[in-house]
C-alpha positions in Angstrom: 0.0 0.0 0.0 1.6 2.9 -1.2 1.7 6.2 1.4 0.1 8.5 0.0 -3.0 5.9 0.5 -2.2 4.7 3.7 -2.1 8.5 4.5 -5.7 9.3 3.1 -7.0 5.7 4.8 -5.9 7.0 8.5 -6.8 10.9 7.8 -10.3 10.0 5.6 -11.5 7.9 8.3 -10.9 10.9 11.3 -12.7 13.3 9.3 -15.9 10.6 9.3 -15.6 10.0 12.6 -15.6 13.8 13.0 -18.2 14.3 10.9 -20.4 12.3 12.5 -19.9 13.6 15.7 -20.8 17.1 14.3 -24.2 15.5 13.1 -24.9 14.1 16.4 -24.3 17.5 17.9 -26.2 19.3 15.6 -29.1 17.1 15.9 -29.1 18.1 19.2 -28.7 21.3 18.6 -30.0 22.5 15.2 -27.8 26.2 16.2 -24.8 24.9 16.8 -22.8 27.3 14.5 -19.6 25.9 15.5 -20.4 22.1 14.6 -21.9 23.5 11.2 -18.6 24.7 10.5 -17.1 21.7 11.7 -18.8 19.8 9.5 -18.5 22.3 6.5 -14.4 21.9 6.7 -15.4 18.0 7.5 -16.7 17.8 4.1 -14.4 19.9 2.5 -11.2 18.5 3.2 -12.7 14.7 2.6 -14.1 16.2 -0.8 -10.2 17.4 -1.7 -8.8 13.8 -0.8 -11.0 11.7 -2.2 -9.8 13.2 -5.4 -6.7 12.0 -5.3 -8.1 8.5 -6.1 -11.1 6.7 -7.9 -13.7 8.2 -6.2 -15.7 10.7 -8.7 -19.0 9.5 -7.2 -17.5 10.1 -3.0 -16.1 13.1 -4.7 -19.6 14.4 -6.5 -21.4 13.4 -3.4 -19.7 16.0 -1.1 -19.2 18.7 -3.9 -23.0 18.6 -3.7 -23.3 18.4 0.7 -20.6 20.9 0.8 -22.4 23.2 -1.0 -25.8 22.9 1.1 -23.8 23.4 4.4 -21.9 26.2 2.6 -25.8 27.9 2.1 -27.3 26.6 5.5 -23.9 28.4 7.0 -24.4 31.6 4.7 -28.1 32.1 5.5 -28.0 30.5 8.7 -30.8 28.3 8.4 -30.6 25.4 10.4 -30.2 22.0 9.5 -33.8 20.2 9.5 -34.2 16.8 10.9 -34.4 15.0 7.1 -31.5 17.0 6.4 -29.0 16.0 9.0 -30.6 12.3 8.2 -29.4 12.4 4.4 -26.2 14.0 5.4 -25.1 11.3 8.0 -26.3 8.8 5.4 -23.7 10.1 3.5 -21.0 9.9 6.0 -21.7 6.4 5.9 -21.5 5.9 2.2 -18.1 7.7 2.0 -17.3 5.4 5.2 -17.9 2.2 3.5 -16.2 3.2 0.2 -12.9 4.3 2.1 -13.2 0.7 3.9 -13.7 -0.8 0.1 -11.4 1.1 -1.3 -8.7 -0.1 1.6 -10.1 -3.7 1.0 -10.5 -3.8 -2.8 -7.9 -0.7 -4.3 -11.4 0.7 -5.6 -15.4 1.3 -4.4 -18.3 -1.1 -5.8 -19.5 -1.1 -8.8 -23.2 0.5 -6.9 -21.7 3.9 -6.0 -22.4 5.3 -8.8 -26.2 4.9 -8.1 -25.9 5.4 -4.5 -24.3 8.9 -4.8 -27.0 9.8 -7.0 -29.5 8.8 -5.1 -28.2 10.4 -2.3 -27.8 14.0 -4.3 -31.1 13.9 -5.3 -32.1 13.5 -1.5 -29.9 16.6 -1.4 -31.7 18.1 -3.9 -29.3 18.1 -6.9 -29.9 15.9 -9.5 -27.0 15.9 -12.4 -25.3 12.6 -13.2 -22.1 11.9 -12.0 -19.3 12.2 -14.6 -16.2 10.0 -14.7 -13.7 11.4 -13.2 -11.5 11.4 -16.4 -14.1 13.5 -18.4 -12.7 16.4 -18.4 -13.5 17.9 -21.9 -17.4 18.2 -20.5 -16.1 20.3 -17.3 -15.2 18.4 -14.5 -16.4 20.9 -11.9 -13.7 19.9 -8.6 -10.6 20.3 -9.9 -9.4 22.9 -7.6 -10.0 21.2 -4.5 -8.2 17.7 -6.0 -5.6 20.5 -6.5 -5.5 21.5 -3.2 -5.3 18.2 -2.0 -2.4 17.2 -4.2 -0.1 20.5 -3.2 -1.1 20.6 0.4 2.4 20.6 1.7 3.1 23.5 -1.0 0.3 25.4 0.2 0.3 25.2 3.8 4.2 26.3 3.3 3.6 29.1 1.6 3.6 32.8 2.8 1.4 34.3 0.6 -1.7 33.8 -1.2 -0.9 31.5 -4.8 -3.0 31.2 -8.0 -3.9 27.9 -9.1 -4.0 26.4 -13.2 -5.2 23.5 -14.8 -4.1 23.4 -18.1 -6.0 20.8 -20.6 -4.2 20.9 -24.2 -6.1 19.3 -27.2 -6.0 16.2 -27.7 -4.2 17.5 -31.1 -1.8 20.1 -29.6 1.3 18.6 -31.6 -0.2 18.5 -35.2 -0.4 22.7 -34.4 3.1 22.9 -32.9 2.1 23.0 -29.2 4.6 22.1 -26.4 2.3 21.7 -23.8 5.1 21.4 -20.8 6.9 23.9 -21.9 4.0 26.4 -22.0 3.7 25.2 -18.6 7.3 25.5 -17.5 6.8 29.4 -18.6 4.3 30.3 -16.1 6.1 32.6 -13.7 7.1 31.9 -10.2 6.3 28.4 -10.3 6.1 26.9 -7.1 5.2 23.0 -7.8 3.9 21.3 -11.0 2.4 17.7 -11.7 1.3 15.9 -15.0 -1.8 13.5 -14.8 -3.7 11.2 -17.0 -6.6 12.7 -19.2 -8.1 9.2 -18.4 -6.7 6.1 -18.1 -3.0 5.8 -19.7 -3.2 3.2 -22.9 -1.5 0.1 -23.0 1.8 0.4 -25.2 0.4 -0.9 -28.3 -2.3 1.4 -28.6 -0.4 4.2 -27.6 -1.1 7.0 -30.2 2.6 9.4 -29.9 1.0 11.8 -32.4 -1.9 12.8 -29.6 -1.8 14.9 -26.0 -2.8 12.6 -23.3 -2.3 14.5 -20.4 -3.4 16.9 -18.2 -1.1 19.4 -16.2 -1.9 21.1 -12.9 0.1 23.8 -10.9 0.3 26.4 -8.5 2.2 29.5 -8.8 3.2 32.6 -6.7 2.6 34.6 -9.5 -0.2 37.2 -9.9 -3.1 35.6 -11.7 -3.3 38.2 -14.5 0.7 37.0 -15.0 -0.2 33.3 -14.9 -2.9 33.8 -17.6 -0.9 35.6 -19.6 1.7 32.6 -19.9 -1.4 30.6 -21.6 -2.3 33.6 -23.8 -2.1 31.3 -27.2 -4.9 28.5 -25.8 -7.2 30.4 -23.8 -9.7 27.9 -24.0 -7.6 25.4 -22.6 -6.8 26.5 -19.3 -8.8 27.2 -16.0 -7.2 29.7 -13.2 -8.0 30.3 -9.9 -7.1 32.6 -7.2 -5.9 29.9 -3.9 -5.4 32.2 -0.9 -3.4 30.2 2.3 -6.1 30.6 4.6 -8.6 28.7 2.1 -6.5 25.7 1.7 -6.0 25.5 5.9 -8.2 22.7 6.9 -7.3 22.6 10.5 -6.0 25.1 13.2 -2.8 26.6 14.3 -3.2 24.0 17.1 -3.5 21.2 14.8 -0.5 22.0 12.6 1.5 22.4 15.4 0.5 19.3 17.4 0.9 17.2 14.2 4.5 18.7 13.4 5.5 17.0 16.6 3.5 13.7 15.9 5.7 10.7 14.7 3.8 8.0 13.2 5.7 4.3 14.2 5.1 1.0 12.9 2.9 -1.2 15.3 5.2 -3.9 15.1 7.9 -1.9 16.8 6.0 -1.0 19.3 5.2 -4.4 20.0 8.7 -5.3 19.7 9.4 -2.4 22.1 7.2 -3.6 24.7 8.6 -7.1 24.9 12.0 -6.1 26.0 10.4 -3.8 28.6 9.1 -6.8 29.9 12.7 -8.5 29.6 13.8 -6.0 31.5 11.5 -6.1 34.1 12.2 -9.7 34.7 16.4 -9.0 34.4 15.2 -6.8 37.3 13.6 -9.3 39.3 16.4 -11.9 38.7 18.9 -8.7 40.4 17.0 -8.8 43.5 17.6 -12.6 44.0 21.6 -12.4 43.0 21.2 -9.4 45.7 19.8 -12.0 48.4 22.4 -14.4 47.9 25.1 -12.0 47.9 24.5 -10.8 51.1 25.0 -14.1 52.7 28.5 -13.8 50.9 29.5 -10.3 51.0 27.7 -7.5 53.1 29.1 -4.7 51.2 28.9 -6.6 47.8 25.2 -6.7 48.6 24.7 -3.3 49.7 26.4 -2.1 46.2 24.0 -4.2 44.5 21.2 -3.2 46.4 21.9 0.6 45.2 22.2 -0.4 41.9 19.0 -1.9 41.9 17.2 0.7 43.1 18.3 2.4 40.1 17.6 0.2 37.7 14.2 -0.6 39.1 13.6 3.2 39.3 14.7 3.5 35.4 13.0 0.6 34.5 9.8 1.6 36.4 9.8 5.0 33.6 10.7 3.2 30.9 7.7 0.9 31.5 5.1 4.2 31.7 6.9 5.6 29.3 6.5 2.5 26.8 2.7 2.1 28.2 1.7 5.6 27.8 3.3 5.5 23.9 1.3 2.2 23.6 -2.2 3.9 24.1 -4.1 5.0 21.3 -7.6 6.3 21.9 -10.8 3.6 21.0 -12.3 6.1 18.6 -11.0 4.5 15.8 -11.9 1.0 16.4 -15.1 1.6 17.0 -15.6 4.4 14.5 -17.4 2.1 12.1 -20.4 0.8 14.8 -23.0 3.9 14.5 -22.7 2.7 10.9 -23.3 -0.9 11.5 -26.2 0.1 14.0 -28.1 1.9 11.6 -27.9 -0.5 9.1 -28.5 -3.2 11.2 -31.2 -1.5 12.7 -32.7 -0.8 9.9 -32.7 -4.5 8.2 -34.5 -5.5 11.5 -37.1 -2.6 11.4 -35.9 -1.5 14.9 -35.9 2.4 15.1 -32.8 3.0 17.8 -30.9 6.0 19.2 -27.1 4.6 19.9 -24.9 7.1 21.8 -21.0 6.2 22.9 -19.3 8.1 25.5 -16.0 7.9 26.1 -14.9 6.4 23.2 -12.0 9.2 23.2 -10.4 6.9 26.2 -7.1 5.7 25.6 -6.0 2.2 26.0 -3.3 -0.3 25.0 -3.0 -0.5 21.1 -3.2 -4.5 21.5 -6.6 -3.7 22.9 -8.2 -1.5 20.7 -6.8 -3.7 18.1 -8.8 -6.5 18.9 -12.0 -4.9 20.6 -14.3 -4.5 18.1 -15.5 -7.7 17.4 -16.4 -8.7 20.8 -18.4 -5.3 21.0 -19.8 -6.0 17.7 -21.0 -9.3 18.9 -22.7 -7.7 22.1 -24.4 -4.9 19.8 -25.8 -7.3 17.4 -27.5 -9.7 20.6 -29.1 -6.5 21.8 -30.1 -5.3 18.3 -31.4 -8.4 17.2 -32.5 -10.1 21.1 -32.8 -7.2 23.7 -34.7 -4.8 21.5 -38.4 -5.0 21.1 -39.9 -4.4 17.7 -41.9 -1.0 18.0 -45.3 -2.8 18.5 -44.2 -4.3 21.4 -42.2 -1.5 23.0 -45.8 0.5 22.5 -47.4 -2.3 24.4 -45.4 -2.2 27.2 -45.3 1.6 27.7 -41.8 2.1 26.3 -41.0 4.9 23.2 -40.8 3.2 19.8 -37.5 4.0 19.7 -35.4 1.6 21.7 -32.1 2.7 23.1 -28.5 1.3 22.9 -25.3 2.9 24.2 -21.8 2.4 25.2 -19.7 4.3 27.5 -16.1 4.1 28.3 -14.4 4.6 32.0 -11.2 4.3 33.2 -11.4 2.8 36.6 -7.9 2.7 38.5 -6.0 0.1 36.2 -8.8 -1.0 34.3 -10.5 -0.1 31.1 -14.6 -0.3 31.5 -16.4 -0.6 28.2 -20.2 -1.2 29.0 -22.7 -1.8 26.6 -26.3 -1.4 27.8 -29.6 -1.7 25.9 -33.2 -0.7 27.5 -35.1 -3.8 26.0 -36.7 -6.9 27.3 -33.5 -8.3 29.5 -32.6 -11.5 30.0 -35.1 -13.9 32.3 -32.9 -16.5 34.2 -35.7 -19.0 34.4 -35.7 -18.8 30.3 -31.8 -19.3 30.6 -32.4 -22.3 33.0 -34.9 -24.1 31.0 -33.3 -23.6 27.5 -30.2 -24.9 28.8 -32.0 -28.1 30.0 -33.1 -28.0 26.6 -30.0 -27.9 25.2 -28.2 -30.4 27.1 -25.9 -27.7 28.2 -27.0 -28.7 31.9 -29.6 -31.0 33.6 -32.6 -30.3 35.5 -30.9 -30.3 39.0 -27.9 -28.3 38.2 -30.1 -25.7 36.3 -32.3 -25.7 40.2 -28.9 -25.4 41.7 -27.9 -22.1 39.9 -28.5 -19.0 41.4 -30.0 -15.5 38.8 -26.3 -14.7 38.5 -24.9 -17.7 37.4 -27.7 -18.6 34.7 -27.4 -15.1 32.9 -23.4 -16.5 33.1 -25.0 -19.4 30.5 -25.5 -17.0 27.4 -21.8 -17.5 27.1 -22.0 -21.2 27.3 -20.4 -22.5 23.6 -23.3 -23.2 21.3 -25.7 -21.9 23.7 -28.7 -19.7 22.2 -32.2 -18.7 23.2 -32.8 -17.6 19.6 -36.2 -19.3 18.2 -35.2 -19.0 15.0 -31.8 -18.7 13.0 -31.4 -15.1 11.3 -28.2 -13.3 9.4 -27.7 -11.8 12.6 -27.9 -14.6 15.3 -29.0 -18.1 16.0 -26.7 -19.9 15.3 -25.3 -20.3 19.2 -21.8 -18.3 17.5 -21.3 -15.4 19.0 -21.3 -14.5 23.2 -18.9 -17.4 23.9 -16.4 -15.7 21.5 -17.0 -12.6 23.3 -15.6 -14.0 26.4 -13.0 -16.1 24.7 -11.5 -12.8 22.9 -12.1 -10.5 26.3 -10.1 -13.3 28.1 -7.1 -13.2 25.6 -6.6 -10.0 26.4 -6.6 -10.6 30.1 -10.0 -9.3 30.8 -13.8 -10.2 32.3 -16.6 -10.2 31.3 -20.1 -8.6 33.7 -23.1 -9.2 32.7 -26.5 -7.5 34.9 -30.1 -7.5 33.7 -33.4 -6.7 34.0 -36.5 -8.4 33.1 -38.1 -5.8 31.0 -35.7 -3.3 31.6 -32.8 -4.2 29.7 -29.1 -5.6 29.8 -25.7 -4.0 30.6 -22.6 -6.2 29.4 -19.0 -4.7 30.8 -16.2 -5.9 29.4 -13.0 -5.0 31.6 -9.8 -5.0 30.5 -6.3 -3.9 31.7 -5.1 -0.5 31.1 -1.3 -1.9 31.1 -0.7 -5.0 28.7 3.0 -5.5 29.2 3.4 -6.8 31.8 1.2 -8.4 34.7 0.6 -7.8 38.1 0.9 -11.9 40.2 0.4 -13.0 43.5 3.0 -16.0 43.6 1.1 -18.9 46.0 2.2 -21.9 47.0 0.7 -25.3 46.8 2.5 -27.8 49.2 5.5 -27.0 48.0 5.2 -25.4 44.6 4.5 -22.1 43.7 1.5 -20.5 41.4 1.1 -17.3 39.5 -2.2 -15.4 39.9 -3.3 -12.5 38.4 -4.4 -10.0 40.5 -7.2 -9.2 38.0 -8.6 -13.0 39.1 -8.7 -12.3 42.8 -11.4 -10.4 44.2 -9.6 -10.1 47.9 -7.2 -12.3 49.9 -8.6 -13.8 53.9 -7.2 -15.8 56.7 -9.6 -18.0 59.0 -9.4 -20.6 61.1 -9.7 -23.7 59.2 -12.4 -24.5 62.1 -14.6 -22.2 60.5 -14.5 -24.2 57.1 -17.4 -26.9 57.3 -19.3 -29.3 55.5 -22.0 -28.2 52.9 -23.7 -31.0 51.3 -20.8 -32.6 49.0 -18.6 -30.0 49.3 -17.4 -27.3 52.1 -17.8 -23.5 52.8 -16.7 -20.8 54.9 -18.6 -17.5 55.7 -17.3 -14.4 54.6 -19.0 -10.8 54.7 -22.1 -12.3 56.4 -21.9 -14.6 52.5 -21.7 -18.3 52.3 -18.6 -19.0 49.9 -17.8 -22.8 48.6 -13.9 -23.7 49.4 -12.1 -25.7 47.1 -8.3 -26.8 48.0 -5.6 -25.6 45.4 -3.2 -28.9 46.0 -6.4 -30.8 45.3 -7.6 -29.4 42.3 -3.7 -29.7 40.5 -3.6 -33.0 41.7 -1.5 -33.2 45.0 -2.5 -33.9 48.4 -5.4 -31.5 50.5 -3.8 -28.5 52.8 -3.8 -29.4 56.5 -2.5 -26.1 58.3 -4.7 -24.8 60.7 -4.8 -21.4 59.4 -6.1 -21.3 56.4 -5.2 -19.0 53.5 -8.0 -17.8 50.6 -7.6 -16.3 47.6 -11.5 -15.5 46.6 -12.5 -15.0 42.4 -15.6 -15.6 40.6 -16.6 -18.0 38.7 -19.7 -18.1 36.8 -20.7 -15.2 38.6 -20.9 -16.3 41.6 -17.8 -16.2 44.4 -15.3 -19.0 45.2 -13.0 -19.6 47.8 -9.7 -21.0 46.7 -7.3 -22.2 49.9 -3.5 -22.2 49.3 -0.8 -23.1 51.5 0.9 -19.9 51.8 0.9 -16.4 49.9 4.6 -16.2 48.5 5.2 -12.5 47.4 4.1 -10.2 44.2 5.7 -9.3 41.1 5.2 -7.7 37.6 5.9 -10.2 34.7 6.3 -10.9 31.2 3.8 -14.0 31.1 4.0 -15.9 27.5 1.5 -17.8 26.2 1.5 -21.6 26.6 2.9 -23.9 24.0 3.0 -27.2 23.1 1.7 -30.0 26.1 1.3 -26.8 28.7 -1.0 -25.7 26.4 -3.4 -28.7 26.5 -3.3 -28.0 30.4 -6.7 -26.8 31.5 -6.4 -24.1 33.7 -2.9 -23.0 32.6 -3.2 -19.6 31.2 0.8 -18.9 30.7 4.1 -18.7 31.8 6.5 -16.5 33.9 10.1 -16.4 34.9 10.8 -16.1 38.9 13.9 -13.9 40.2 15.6 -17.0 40.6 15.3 -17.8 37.1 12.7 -20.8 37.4 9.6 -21.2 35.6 6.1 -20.0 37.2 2.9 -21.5 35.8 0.5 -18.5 35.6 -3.0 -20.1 36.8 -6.7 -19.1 34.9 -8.7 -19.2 38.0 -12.3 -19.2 36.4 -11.0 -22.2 34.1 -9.3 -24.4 36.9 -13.0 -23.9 39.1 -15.3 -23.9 36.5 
């Protein structure tokens, strides 16, 4: 992918998202002058790099919705309600075809007839030339021009005239030299020769005819730049291109971009790893640091110093890393008012979506891979929690159901909750369809408390769907949600609401470099656990651990909490002492003791995926290295309970 598109892919796709956001605010506000404008400069700029590529009917399509917010901004009318409607609709077309035109190297053969249709909703109804026809007047030259030299032009210190010069076909049979009557045009500042259309394979080429077309901007005085084209009037279009009407951003934003460095992913990544070497060359320092001062006194205080300042450096160079690593969520989840709408719309489901705090920043691995397991969510509640508008009318609620997501930081965690006012989710349906199923039996499903049965919708294969649709049905779809949330060292909350609605969180670490553990010991080995896994820590008396049915349970916080033994569940004999030591999690919702032998200490650490037979170990989630240079299995409490 060459840069210039990789350039227009990353810019294009901010100016939609920023375009939509100036919809959403004027909808609110019809008289919001300052989103108008917004919008207005949204438009433009997206109409000036679109037509840099293939795009005649993304680049007809704003030519016409610049020019209605150009009139709404000169009369100040406000934007009506079917107005703002056509205009976001064609956000999304010019959304989809930069996402085709990523995917493909060029838009669908429909866009033609979905920009017109879209104009004519504007209220313009010409048809959309090629964007090679430029004998019949291609009408946006100047602002592909603009586009082109926007480097030139934003350097420049004074205001520039702008030509594009379109010799006849038979220039050379009349003597013409079309570049050098372009050369001659006086203070030249930059110059570029294009296609009239497409060029023509080799053995059609015809030498005896003018195939191109030449553009430039000069610093001349237009009267000067027009006189350089004197002897083909007719062939040449001029245009006065003051600085300030090719800025498309502020002061602030040329500045703050001059400082931004754009860096591959991959080093980042690569980055990050030996961060996390170096954390755990850190850890192994405090171990040679123990032993040393059982040697040498002073040798260990010397090497105590020194690791205070490496753990001090290292502990920057971590943020520092972290903080670089962050990328805001807006553009992963750019594309979802989109997909709501559309979805919505293929369901007959009028909705109002609203994010908030989709601004947040997170780790880049993160936002990488969020958006499927959102998408997933969104679709459920599209297609299950939302009630068709006769039924929402039945049961006292607006026709128009209601789907947001907000974003929260909360200490070292990422909240993303997605929350829908429909029907919610009944357990008792969960529980019987599960029988159903096979998922569970009768007695189990009695066993399970509200919490653990709305747990079951991400049960593999599990569905309540009666009936298969494009959407859902097909029992795909929440179980990946938790599978992806857990790759990236995150949970999954689920509350509901029998005719109230559903609110999924998915919670994720803000820091994925490293890992905070609680090293435990089992007999005599030793366990990581993530701290995100462990809900608190307790001491008891093992006294107070008793007998429940099969199984036993302690009280805690006035709550009955099963116990299961550590040793016992990896295979080794059951923990005797007669304190005993708790790590609680949650599993299926619902709390579970787990007793260890001893807590051992904490660390940050690199943990690396499992391979080969580790990886067929159930409730092995990784691996670690200890200060002492040994090998720490890193446990995946919900798995080894569940």
């Amino acid at each position: 992918m060459d840069e210039l598109l990789t350039q227009f892919l990353i810019e294009g796709r901010d100016l939609v998202a920023g375009a939509e956001a100036d919809l959403g605010r004027l909808a609110r506000d019809p008289g919001d002058t300052a989103a108008l404008d917004s919008l207005f400069r949204a438009f433009h700029t997206l109409k000036g790099s679109v037509g840099l590529f293939d795009m005649a009917p993304a680049e007809a399509l704003l030519h016409r919705a610049e020019d209605d917010l150009g009139a709404a901004r000169k009369t100040g009318t406000p934007l009506t309600a079917d107005r703002i409607d056509t205009l976001l609709a064609s956000v999304d077309a010019v959304d989809r075809w930069i996402d085709e035109l990523e995917r493909d190297g060029r838009i669908g053969a429909d866009a033609t007839d979905r920009a017109e249709r879209l104009i004519a909703r504007l209220g313009g109804g010409e048809a959309i030339q090629a964007e090679h026809a430029v004998e019949q007047g291609y009408p946006n030259w100047l602002a592909s021009l603009q586009a082109r030299f926007s480097l030139r032009i934003a350097a420049a210190e004074g205001a520039l005239i702008a030509f594009r010069y379109t010799p006849d076909a038979d220039c050379f049979f009349r003597g013409d030299d079309p570049l050098a009557l372009a050369a001659a045009v006086p203070d030249l500042v930059d110059i570029a020769i294009l296609p009239r259309g497409d060029w023509p394979a080799l053995d059609h080429w015809d030498p005896f005819r003018c195939h191109a077309i030449i553009e430039g901007i000069s610093a001349a005085p237009i009267d000067a730049v027009r006189t350089a084209f004197r002897l083909v009037p007719d062939q040449i279009a001029v245009a006065a291109l003051p600085v300030a009407q090719a800025d498309t951003g502020s002061a602030t934003d040329r500045g703050d971009g001059a400082r931004l460095v754009r860096v591959e992913g991959a080093r980042l990544d690569a980055l990050a790893a030996d961060v996390g070497e170096l954390v755990v060359a850190a850890n192994g320092l405090s171990h040679a640091t123990r032993l040393a001062e059982r040697l040498d006194p002073d040798l260990a205080s010397t090497l105590r110093a020194v690791q205070g300042d490496i753990d001090r450096i290292s502990g920057r160079l971590h943020q520092a890393v972290a903080a670089v690593r962050r990328v805001s969520l807006a553009a992963s989840l750019r594309r979802l008012p989109r997909l709501v709408r559309e979805i919505a719309d293929s369901l007959g489901k009028p909705v109002h979506f609203a994010m908030r705090g989709e601004s947040t920043e997170v780790d880049k691995a993160i936002a990488e891979n969020l958006f499927e397991p959102v998408l997933h969510i969104v679709r459920n509640a599209l297609d299950h929690g939302l009630e068709s508008p006769v039924q929402r009318r039945a049961a006292g609620k607006p026709e128009k159901g209601h789907i947001a997501i907000d974003v929260i930081r909360q200490g070292d965690e990422v909240v993303v909750g997605i929350s829908d006012d429909g029907v919610g989710i009944d357990p008792d349906a969960m529980r019987a369809s599960a029988v159903a199923r096979g998922t569970i039996d009768a007695a189990q499903a009695a066993a399970l408390s509200d919490a653990q049965a709305l747990r079951l919708i991400f049960a593999a294969g599990f569905s309540t769907a009666a009936e298969i649709t494009d959407l859902s049905g097909r029992g795909v779809g929440m179980d990946a949600v938790q599978n992806a949330v857990e790759r990236l060292r995150g949970r999954v909350v689920i509350e509901s609401r029998v005719g109230e609605g559903t609110r999924i969180e998915l919670r994720l670490p803000l820091d994925a470099i490293t890992t905070r553990l609680l090293v435990v010991r089992a007999g005599e080995d030793r366990y990581g656990v993530r701290f995100d896994q462990i809900v608190e820590t307790a001491r008891i008396d093992a006294r107070d651990i008793m007998t429940v049915g099969t199984g036993v349970a302690c009280v805690l916080r006035e709550r009955t909490v099963p116990v299961l033994d550590l040793s016992t569940l990896l295979g080794g004999a059951e923990t005797a002492d007669d304190t005993a030591r708790l790590l609680l999690t949650e599993s299926a919702g619902e709390q579970v003791a787990i007793r260890v032998t001893a807590f051992d200490m904490q660390m940050d650490a690199l943990v690396r995926q499992t391979e080969g037979l580790l990886a067929a170990l159930p409730g092995v989630a990784g691996t670690a290295l200890l200060d002492d240079g040994g090998v720490l299995l890193v446990l995946d409490l919900p798995e080894l309970v569940g």
